[in-house]
Structure formats: structure tokens, C-alpha cells
C-alpha positions in Angstrom: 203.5 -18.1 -43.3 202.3 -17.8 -40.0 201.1 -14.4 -38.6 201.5 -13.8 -34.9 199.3 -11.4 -33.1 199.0 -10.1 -29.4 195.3 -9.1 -28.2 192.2 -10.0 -29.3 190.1 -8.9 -32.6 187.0 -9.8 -31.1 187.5 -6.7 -29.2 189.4 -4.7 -31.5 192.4 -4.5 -29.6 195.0 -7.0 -31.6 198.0 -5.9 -33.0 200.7 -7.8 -35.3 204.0 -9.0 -33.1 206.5 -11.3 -33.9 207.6 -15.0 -33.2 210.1 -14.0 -30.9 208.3 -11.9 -29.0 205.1 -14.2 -28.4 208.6 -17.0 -27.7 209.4 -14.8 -25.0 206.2 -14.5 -23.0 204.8 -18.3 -23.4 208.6 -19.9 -22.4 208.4 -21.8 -19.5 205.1 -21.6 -18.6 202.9 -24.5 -18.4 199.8 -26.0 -20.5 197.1 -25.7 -17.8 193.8 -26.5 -20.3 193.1 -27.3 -24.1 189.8 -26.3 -26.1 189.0 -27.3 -29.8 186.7 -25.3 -30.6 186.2 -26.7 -34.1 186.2 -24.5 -37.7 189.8 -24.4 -37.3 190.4 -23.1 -33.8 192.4 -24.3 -30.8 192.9 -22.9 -27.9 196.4 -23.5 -25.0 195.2 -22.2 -21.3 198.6 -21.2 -19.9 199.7 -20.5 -16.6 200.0 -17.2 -15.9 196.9 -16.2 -16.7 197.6 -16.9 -20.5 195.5 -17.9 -23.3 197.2 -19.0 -27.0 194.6 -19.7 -30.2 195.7 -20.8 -33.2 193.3 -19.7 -35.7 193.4 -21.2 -39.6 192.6 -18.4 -41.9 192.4 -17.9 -45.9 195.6 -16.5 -45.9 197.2 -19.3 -43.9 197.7 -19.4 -39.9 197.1 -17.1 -37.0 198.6 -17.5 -33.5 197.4 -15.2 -31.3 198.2 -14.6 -27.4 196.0 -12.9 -25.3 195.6 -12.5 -21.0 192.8 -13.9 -18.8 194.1 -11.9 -16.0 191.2 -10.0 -14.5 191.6 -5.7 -14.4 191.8 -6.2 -10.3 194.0 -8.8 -10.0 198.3 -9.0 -9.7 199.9 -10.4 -12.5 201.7 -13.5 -12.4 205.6 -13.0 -12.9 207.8 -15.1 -14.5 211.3 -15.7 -12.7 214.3 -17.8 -14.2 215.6 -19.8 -12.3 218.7 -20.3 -14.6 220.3 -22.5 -16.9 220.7 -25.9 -16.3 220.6 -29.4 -17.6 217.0 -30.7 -18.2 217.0 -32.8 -15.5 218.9 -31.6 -11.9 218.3 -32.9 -8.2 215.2 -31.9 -6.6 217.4 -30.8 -3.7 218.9 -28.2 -6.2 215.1 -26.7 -7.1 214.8 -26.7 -3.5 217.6 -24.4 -2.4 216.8 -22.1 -5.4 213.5 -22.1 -3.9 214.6 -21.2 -0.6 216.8 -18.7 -2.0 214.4 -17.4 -3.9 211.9 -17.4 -1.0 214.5 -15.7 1.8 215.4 -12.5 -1.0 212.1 -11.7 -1.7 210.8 -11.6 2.2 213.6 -9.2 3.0 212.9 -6.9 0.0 209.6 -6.9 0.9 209.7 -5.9 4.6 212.2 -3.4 3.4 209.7 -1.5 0.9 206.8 -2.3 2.9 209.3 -0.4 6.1 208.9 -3.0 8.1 213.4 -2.6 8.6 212.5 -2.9 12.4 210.7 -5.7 12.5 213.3 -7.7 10.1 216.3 -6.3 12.3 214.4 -7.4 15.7 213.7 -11.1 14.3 217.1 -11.8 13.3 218.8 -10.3 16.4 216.4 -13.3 18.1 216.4 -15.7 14.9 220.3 -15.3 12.7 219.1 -18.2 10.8 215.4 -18.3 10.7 213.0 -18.2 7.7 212.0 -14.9 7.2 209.3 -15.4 4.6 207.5 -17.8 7.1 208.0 -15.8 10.4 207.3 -12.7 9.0 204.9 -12.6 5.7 201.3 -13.3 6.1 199.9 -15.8 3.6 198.5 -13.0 1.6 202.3 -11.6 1.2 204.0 -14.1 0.4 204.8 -16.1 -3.2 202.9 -18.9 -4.4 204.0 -20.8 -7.1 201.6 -21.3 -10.6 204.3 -23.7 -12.3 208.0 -24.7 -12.6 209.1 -25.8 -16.2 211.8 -26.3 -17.6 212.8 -24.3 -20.6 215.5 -23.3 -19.4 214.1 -23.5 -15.8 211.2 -20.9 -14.8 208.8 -20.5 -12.0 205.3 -18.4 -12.2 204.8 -17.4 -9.1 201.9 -15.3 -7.9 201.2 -12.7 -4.7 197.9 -11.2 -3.5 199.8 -8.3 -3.0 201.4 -5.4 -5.1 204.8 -4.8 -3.4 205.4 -8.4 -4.4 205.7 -6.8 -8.1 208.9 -4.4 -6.7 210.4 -6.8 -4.5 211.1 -9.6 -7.1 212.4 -6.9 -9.8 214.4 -6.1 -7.0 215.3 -10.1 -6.7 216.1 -10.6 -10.5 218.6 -7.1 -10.2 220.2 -8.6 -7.5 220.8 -12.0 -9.0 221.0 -12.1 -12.3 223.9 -10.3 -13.4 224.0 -11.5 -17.1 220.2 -11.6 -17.2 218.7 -8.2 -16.5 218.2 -7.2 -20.2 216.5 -10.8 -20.7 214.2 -10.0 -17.7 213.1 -6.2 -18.5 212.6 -7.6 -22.4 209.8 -10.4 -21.2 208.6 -7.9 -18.8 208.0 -5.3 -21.9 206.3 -7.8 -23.8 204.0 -9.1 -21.2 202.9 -5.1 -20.5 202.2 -5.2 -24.2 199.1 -7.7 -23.2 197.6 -6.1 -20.6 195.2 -4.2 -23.4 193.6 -1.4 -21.5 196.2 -1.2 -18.9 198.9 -1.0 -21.3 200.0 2.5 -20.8 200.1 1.9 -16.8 201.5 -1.1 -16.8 204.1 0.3 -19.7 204.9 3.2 -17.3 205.7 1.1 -14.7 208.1 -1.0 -16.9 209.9 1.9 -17.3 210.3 2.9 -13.6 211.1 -1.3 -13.4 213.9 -0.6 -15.9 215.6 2.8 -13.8 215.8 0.2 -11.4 217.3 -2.8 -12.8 220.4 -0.2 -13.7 221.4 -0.5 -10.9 224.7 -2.6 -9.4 223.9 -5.9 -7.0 226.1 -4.2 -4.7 223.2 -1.5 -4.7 220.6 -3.9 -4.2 222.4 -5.5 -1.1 223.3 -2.4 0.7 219.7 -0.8 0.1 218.6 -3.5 1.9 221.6 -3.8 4.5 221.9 -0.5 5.2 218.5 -0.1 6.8 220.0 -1.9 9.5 220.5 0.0 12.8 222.8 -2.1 14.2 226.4 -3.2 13.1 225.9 -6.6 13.8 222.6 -7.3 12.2 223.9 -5.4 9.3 226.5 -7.7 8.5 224.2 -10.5 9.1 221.6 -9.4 7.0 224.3 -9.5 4.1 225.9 -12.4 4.5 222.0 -13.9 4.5 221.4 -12.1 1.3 224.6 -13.5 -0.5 224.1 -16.6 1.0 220.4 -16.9 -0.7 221.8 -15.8 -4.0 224.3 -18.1 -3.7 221.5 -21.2 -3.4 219.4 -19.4 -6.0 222.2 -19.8 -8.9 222.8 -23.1 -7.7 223.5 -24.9 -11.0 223.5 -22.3 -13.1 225.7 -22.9 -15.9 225.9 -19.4 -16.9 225.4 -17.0 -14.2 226.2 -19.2 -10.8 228.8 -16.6 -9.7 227.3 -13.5 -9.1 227.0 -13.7 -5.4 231.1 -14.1 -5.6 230.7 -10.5 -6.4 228.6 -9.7 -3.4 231.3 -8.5 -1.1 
């Protein structure tokens, strides 16, 4: 039987895990390199800054995961993108994209107080693209991979409110999917080795937070709106972007319905 292990006992920091759990880290995310490294070891460079060995022991087989990421650098985060058929337009990935895209700029600019800025470039702009107008290159998302598996993106951000602002995207959206999201983001704290306890404290503060309603989520971000009008704009642009990001979505592709 096969054992399943998260770290590495090169450097004494493994520890025994589950199928399920190493499942829920690796899904979706794309084969980026392969190593054979011979005496019974291969090695899967994932995206995400991910590394899975398989290891052939005396007692039988070991699969262990471990991350690449560098202490100094943002972790990749993986978002679903929801469930849908295997194959589905590319104008449908688009729109999620989009959606995707327009949520996280305002969620951004709203914990990075930048509320003023946001309200005076829709007053000029109703329908413009935030992310673009307003989000430097080293703010905004870049994408690592799309799979499907169900459908997931890794996307990637130089900076650390990026972190906060999707959490805040994924309690917004998914309304069936919150539990799902906090238990990969538990098990991908587990590999950060030395940072475990920070990054496990910061799960936990990530958790607090994904409590809370969508109708939370879209009036903290509304209600920093000075002015009546832009408020309600700023609304109907949010429940208009989580409309396009459940596009498709089999099981969760009415949540901005309740978004009133």
C-alpha cells in the first residue's frame, strides 16, 4: 500500500498525510517538468510551485509532495472556476476570466484604500476595466495554468494584498464552495515547512472571514462609496462579474441571483 507524505525527509521535515489530502492540493494544477532520476525515483514539477516524487521503497511506494516556492516569494493560489463539462466555449473561460479579473481589482483597491480613486474612475469610466486602468503590472493576477479537473486557475501576484482580495473573491462567489476552498487552503499551509505556523495563523484569520454572507462581501466593498450613485454602480458591477464568473457552473451558477 502506498504511503503518502507531505515535506521532505532529506530535511527532516516530512510528515505522513493522506491520499485525499495530497488529491486536494495537486487537483488542477498542471505538469510543468518530469525527472527520472533512476533507483526508483520520479519526480512531477507542478505548477504552483509544486514538486511530487514517487519513491519505491522496501516496504512498497512513497508519494511525497513537497513546495519549491522560495521563503520570499507569494504563493500561488488555486481558484475554481466551477463545475462544468470537460470541454466548454472559450468565450465562457473568457467571461469567468473577466469576472474574475474585475472582483479582484475592486477588492484590492478597497484594502489597499485606494476607495477614492475606484469611485473617481467609475464616475468618469461606469463600464471600464478596472484591473487594467487602475492596477500596476506588479498588482495585478497572472495566470500559472488553467486545467480542467473540474476547472481551476493558478494564478500568481507580486504582491501580498492579492492573498486577501481573492479569499475575499472565492467568499463572494462561491456560496456552496467556501468549505472546499478553506480545506485546500489548510492543506497547502501544511507545505509551507518553516512557515507553517504563519502561514497556519493566517488560514485561520482566512477562515473568520470566509463566515461571512456575500451580501457582506458586496456591501464592504459598496459601502466605501461616497456617492449614491457610484454606490449602486459599484454593485451592480460586482454582481454582474459574479454573474460571468459562475458562467456554466453546474452547481453553483446562481449565487449572484442572491446578490440583491
Amino acid at each position: 500500500m502506498a504511503e503518502y507524505t507531505i515535506g521532505a525527509y532529506e530535511i527532516g521535515e516530512a510528515f505522513v498525510t493522506d491520499f485525499s489530502e495530497v488529491l486536494n492540493i495537486i487537483k488542477g494544477r498542471s505538469i510543468i517538468s518530469a525527472a527520472d532520476w533512476g533507483n526508483d525515483r520520479v519526480e512531477l514539477g507542478l505548477s504552483g510551485n509544486l514538486q511530487l516524487r514517487f519513491f519505491r521503497t522496501e516496504s512498497g511506494m512513497t508519494i511525497n509532495l513537497i513546495s519549491t516556492q522560495n521563503i520570499d516569494e507569494n504563493p500561488s493560489l488555486v481558484v475554481d472556476l466551477g463545475d462544468m463539462k470537460q470541454r466548454v466555449p472559450i468565450s465562457v473561460i473568457e467571461k469567468k476570466l473577466n469576472g474574475l479579473r474585475t472582483l479582484y481589482a475592486i477588492f484590492y483597491l478597497i484594502y489597499d484604500n485606494r476607495h477614492e480613486e475606484l469611485q473617481s474612475y467609475l464616475i468618469k469610466h461606469p463600464q471600464g476595466d478596472i484591473e487594467q486602468a487602475l492596477l500596476n503590472l506588479d498588482e495585478q493576477l497572472f495566470i500559472e495554468s488553467i486545467s480542467y479537473g473540474s476547472w481551476v486557475v493558478t494564478v500568481w501576484s507580486k504582491t501580498k494584498k492579492a492573498y486577501k482580495s481573492i479569499t475575499s473573491v472565492a467568499g463572494l462567489v462561491f456560496e456552496r464552495g467556501r468549505e472546499a476552498f478553506l480545506q485546500k487552503m489548510e492543506a497547502e499551509a501544511r507545505l509551507k515547512d518553516a512557515q507553517a505556523d504563519k502561514e497556519e495563523m493566517q488560514v485561520k484569520r482566512e477562515s473568520f472571514e470566509l463566515q461571512k454572507d456575500q451580501m457582506d462581501y458586496l456591501l464592504e466593498a459598496s459601502d466605501k462609496m461616497e456617492i449614491p450613485e457610484v454606490k449602486e454602480q459599484l454593485k451592480a458591477r460586482i454582481i454582474k462579474a459574479t454573474k460571468n464568473f459562475t458562467l456554466g457552473d453546474q452547481s453553483d451558477g446562481q449565487s449572484h441571483k442572491r446578490l440583491k
